[in-house]
C-alpha positions, 0 to 999 in steps of 0.5 A, spaced: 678 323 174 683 319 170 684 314 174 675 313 173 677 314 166 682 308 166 678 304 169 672 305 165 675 303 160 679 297 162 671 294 165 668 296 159 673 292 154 672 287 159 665 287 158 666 286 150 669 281 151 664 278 156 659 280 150 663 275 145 661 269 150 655 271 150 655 271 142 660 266 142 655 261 146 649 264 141 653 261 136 653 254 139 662 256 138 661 255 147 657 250 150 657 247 158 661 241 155 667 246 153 666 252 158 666 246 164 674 245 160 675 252 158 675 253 166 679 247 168 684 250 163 684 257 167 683 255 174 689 249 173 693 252 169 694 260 166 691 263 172 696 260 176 701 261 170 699 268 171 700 269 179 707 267 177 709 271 172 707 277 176 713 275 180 717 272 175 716 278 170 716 284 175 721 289 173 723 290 181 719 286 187 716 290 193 720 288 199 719 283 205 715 289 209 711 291 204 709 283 202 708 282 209 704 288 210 699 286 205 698 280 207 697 282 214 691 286 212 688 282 207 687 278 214 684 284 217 679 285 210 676 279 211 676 277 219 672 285 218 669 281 212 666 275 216 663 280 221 659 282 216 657 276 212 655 272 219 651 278 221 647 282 216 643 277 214 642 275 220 637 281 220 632 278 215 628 274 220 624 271 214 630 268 210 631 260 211 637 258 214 640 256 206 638 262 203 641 265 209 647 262 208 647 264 201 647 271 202 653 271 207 657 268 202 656 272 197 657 277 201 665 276 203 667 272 198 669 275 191 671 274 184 678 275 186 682 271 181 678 268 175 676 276 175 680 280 180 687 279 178 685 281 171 682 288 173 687 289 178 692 289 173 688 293 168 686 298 173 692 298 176 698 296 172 702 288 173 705 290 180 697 290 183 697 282 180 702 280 185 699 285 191 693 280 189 696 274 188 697 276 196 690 277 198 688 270 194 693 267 200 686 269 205 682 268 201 683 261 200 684 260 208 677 263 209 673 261 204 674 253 205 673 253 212 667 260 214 665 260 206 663 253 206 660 253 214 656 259 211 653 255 204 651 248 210 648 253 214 641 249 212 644 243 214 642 239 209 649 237 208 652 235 214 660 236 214 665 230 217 663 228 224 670 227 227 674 234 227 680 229 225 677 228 219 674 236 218 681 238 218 683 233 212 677 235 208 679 242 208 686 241 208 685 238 202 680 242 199 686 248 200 692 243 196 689 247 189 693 250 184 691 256 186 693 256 193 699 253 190 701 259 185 699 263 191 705 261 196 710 260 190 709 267 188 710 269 195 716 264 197 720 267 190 718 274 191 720 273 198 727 270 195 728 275 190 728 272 184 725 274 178 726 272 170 724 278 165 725 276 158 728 269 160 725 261 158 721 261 164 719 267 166 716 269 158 713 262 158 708 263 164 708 270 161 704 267 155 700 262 159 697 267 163 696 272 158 690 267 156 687 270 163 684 275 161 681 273 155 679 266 156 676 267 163 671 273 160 669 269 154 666 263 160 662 269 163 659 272 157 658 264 156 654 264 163 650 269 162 647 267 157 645 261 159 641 266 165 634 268 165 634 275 166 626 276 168 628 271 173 635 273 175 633 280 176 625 280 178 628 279 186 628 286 190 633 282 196 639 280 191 639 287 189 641 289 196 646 284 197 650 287 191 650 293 193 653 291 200 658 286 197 660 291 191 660 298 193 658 297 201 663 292 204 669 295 200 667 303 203 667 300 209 674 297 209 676 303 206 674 307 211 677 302 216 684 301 213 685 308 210 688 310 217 693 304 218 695 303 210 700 309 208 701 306 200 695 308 196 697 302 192 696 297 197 689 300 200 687 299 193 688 293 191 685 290 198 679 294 198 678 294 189 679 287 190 674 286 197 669 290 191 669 283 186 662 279 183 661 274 187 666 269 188 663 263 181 666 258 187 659 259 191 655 257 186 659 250 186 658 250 193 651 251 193 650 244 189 655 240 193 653 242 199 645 243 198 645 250 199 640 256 195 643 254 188 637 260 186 640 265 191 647 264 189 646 264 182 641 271 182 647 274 186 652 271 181 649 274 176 647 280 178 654 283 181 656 281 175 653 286 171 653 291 176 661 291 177 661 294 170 659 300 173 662 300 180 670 297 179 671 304 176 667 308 181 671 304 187 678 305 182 676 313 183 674 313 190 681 309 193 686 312 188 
């Protein structure tokens, strides 16, 4: 019950500060202009200072195996993942095609560093940060190539004819900070090289503290912005939380608990499968066309749900 405990209470000074966003944009001290900078600051810059410093900073790394290991099955989650998300929705036959399409990625794709790497961290402790920085490698591989499939299924935004030019839209799309902090991080655990308590290991280290903080005071900022009457007063958005919370991640831990002897590595792959909505949908939505107002209501929702059921996962995998 500790574990719940720890959890619990972890999420919920996470939500203390979400709250402070929402009084903070109340305020008028966060506005769009100002959030939309905040999150550029997060996404380029401490996030990506925070996947380095979970490496950098580590009192000892796992070895190549164990890397190697969590990076195998992460694949596995979300090829398991795509499965679902393509199929569910699927037995729906009253959604549009976007809507549709909405719901699918809602269902695969997660907050797994805007909000995962800080809860792995405070569920969990420093070393799950570098477990997920590891599982963000197939993230970003999946969701610029089936996520954006799954957004365009109405059509309305069709992508580059020539397959030449597909393959340079996605490789392009995956040269992001991110995804480059993500493959450092592995390359210098892979080495074996570390700074604790040296120049550059502790000035990441301050960098990626502002992780936390900042990206909570965005999504408090967010939703305060939302219409709760209308985020809410949907029955089929509730039912796609539920999966991608509490469902998907049950799945995968059923599944990979026969092949994953380290409780640590099948928590962070199937705590981190359990993030909100990954915010990214929301963007895609817009750029591609697709159901804003699905993605939105699905964003909002497993938000605030996600609250309660992180510590629940938590309890059942630890």
């Amino acid at each position: 019950m500790d574990i719940f405990q720890h959890a619990a209470f972890q999420m919920t000074v996470l939500t203390l500060l979400a709250v402070a966003g929402v009084v903070a944009r109340r305020l008028d001290f966060m506005n769009p202009a100002f959030d939309t900078m905040l999150s550029r600051l997060v996404v380029n810059f401490s996030l990506p200072a925070l996947m380095l410093a979970s490496v950098l900073n580590a009192d000892h790394l796992p070895p190549f195996g164990d890397i190697a290991t969590i990076l195998g099955f992460s694949m596995l989650a979300y090829v398991l993942m795509m499965v679902l998300a393509f199929g569910l929705p699927r037995l729906v036959p009253s959604l549009a095609p976007a809507a549709s399409g909405a719901h699918s990625f809602m269902l695969a794709f997660g907050n797994t560093s805007f909000v995962g790497l800080p809860v792995l961290g405070a569920v969990f402790g420093p070393q799950a940060v570098f477990y997920g920085v590891i599982v963000n490698i197939p993230f970003n591989l999946f969701v610029f190539t089936c996520g954006a499939a799954m957004v365009k299924r109405a059509g309305a935004a069709q992508a580059p004819k020539s397959l030449r030019r597909r393959a340079r839209r996605v490789a392009r799309d995956l040269m992001n900070p991110v995804m480059v902090a993500c493959v450092a991080a592995l390359l210098l655990a892979a080495l074996g090289v570390t700074d604790k308590g040296g120049l550059v290991g502790s000035t990441l280290g301050y960098i990626g503290q502002m992780t936390v903080p900042a990206s909570m005071l965005i999504i408090g900022s967010t939703l305060a912005t939302m219409n709760p009457r209308d985020m809410l007063g949907h029955a089929l958005p509730y039912a796609t939380a539920l999966m991608r919370l509490l469902g998907v991640p049950l799945i995968l831990w059923a599944a990979l608990r026969l092949a994953i002897d380290d409780p640590l590595i099948l928590g962070v792959i199937v705590v981190s499968s359990g993030m909100p909505v990954a915010s990214m949908g929301i963007m895609m939505a817009l750029m591609y066309d697709g159901d804003v107002r699905a993605m939105s209501q699905g964003t909002f929702i497993t938000t605030v749900l996600a609250l309660v059921t992180i510590p629940l996962l938590a309890l059942v995998v630890w």
